[in-house]
N, C-alpha and C positions, 0 to 999 in steps of 0.2 A: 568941341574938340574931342570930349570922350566919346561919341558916337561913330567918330570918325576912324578910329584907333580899335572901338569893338568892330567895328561894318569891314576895316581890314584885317582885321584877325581872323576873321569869321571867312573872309573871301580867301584867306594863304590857307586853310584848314580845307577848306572845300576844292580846291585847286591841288593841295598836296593829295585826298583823295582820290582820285581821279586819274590819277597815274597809275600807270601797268605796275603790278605785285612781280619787282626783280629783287626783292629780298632773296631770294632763293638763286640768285645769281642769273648768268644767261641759261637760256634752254640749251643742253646737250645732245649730243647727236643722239640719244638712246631715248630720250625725251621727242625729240622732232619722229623719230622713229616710229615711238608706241603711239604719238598722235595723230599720225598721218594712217598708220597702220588701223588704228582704233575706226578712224573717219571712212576709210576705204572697207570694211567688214559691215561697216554699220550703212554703207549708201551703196554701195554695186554690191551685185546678187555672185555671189563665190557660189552658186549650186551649180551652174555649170564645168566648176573645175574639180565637182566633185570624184569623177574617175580620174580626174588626168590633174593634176594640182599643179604641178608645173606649168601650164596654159596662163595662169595667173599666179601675178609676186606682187610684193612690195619692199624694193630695194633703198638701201644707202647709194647717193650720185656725190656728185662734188662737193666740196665744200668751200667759201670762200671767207674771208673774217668776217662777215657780214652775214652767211647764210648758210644753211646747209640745202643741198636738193635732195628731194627723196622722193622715188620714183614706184609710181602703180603700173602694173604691165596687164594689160587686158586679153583676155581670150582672144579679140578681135584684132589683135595686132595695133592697136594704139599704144600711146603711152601716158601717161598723166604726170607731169612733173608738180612736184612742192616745193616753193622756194620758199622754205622757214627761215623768220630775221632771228636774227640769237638772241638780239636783246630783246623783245617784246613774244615771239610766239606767231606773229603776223604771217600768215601764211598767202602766199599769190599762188593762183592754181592755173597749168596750160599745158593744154591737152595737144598733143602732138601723135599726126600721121604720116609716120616714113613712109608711106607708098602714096600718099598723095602731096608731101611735103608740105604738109600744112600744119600752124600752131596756131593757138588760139588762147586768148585768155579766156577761162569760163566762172573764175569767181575767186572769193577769199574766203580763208574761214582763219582759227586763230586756233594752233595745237595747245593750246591750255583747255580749252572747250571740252578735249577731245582723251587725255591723259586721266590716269585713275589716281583720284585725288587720294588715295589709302595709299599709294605709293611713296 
């Protein structure tokens, strides 16, 4: 019976680990912001919007209780939306072309990855 008692103690311990860190509450839109922001500097090449910086953004989109969108706008006239969850940082990624009206999912990454943890 004690082994029984230590083997579940040990499994709610390793289980309560293992959950996403929302101590710090939900992510913020200034938070989804600088992560997406962060993620988009660090994987597409900004050297081409080096004379013309307006060609490429990264915008605030909608918001719903569930998510914020935040939007990468590419030289190429695409668009890369971020659907950040509040609660976790889980981000779904889908790249959309208004002139060919196409969207796609192309991946996930998680804006905690991507935020400066000195903040």
């Amino acid at each position: 019976m004690k082994h029984i008692v230590i083997t579940s103690a040990l499994i709610v311990l390793l289980l309560c680990s293992c959950r996403p860190d929302t101590s710090q509450g939900t992510i913020t839109a200034e938070k989804a912001y600088e992560g997406v922001n962060n993620y988009c500097h660090s994987e597409y090449d900004w050297s081409v919007a080096a004379d013309n910086p307006s060609i490429m953004s990264v915008t605030m989109g909608e918001e719903t209780e569930a998510e914020y969108q935040v939007i990468f706008r590419s030289y190429t006239g695409s668009f890369v939306v971020f659907f950040v969850e509040k609660a976790t940082g889980q981000t779904r990624i889908v790249e959309t072309v208004p002139a060919l009206d196409v969207d796609s999912v192309v991946g996930t990454i998680n804006v905690l990855d991507y935020i400066d943890k000195a903040n």
